[in-house]
C-alpha positions in Angstrom: 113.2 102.3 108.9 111.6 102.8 105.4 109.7 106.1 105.8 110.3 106.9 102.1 110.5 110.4 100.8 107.5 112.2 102.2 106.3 110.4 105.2 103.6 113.0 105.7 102.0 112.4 102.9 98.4 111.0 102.6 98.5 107.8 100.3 95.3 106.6 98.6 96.2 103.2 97.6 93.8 101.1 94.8 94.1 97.5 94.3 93.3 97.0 90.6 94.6 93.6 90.4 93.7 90.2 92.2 96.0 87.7 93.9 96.8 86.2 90.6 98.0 89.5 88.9 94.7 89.8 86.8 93.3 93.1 86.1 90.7 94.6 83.7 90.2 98.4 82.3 87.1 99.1 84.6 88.9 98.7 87.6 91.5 101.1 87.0 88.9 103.6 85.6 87.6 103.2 88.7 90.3 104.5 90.9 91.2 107.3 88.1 87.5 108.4 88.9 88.1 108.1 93.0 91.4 109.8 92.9 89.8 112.7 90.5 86.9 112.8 93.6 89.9 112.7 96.2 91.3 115.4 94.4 95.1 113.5 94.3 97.8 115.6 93.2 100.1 112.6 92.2 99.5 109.2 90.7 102.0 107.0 91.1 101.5 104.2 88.7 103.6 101.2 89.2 102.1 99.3 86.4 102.7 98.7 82.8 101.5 96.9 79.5 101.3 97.1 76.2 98.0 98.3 76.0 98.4 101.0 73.8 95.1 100.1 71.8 93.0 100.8 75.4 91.2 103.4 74.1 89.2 103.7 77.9 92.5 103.1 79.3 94.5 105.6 77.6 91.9 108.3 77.4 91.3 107.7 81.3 95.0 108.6 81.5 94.6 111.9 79.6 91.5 112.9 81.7 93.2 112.5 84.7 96.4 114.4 83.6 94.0 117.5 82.0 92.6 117.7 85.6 96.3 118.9 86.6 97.7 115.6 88.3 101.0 114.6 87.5 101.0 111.1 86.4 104.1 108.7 87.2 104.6 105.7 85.9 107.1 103.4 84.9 108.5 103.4 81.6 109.4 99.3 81.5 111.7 96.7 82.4 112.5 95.0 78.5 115.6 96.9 78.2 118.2 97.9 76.9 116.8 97.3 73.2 114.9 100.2 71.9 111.3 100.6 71.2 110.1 98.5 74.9 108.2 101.2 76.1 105.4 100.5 78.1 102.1 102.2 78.7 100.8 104.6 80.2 104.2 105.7 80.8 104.5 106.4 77.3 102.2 108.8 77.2 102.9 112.1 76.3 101.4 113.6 79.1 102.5 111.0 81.6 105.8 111.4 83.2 107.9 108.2 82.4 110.3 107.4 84.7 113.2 104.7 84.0 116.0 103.6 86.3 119.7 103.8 86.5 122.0 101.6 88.2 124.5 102.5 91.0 127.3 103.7 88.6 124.3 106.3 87.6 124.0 104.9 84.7 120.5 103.7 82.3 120.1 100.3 84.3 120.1 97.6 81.4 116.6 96.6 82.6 115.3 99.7 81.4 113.3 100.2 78.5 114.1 103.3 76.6 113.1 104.4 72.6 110.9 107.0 70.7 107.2 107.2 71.6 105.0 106.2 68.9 102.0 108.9 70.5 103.2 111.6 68.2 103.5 109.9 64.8 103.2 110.0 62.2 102.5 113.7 62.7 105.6 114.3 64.8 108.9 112.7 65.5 107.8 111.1 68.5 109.7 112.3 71.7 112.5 109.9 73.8 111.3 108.2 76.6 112.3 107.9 79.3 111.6 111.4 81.1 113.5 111.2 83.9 115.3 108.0 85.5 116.4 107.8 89.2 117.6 105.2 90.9 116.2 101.8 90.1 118.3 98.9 91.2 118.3 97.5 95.1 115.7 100.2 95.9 115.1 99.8 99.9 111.3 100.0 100.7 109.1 98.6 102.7 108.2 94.7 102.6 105.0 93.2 102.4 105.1 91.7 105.3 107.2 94.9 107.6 110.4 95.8 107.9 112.5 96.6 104.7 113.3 95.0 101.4 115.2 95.7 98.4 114.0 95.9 95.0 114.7 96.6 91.3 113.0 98.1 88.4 111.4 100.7 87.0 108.6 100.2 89.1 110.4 100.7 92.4 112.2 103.8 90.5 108.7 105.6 89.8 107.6 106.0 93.5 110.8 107.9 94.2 109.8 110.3 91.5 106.5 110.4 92.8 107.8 111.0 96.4 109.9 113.8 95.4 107.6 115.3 93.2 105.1 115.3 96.7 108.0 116.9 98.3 108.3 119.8 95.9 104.7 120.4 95.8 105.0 120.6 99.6 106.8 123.4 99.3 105.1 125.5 97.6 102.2 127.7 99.1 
C-alpha cells in the first residue's frame, strides 16, 4: 500500500545516527564515500542542522555533488520566518526541497530565506529550490503498513523519487 514513487528502485540505506538521535561527521562521510563506491545517482538526505561551519561535512557534500549525484535534502522545518535554512540543503549545489501544504501553498513549517553560501561575493540565491508536498505525507511506518507524516523531510523523498523516475527514463 505505500510503494512510493519508484518502487523499482534500488535503495542504499545508511544509518548515521544511533537510537538516541546522535550522530558525528565521520559517519556520514562514511556513507558519502560508500554511495560514491556504489555509484548512487540520488542522495536523499532527510537530515538537517546548522552545521554550516563543518568544513568535512560541507566539503563532503560538494565532493559528492562534483561526482554528478543529485543531492536532496530538506531545506528545514523553523518556518515561516526567514533566514532558517538548514544545511546541507542550503548548499548551493544541493537541491533544497521545502513543503507546501494542501492548499499548495509554502507550509508554515517551512523554512525559506537567502543562502548565506554566496556572500558576500554574491546576493545569495532563495532557498527553497523546489517544494512539494509536505504535510500528511503517506509512507511507510516503521513498524509496516502506512503512516502519515509532515515536514520537509518527508517532502524531500518525493523529490528524490521523482527525480529517480525521470532518470529512468532516460537511456
Amino acid at each position: 500500500n505505500c510503494r512510493g514513487l519508484a518502487p523499482d528502485a534500488t535503495l542504499h540505506i545508511f544509518k548515521v545516527f544511533n537510537s538516541k538521535q546522535v550522530s558525528f561527521t565521520s559517519w556520514f562521510l562514511d556513507a558519502f564515500n560508500y554511495a560514491l563506491y556504489r555509484r548512487v545517482h540520488v542522495l536523499n538526505l532527510s537530515v538537517g542542522g546548522p552545521d554550516f561551519a563543518d568544513l568535512p561535512f560541507t566539503r563532503k557534500v560538494s565532493e559528492v555533488a562534483a561526482h554528478n549525484v543529485l543531492i536532496v535534502s530538506g531545506i528545514g522545518n523553523s518556518g515561516p520566518l526567514w533566514g532558517t535554512l538548514m544545511n546541507p540543503a542550503d548548499q548551493p549545489e544541493v537541491l533544497g526541497v521545502g513543503g507546501i501544504d494542501d492548499d499548495a501553498r509554502i507550509a508554515p513549517f517551512s523554512s525559506r530565506g537567502m543562502s548565506g553560501w554566496e556572500l558576500p561575493d554574491g546576493a545569495g540565491r532563495l532557498k527553497p529550490d523546489i517544494v512539494t508536498y509536505g504535510s500528511r505525507v503517506s509512507g511507510s511506518g516503521i513498524g509496516g503498513g502506512c503512516r502519515e507524516l509532515s515536514g520537509t523531510s518527508v517532502a524531500c523523498p518525493v523529490v528524490a523519487g521523482a527525480a529517480v523516475l525521470l532518470a529512468s527514463a532516460l537511456p
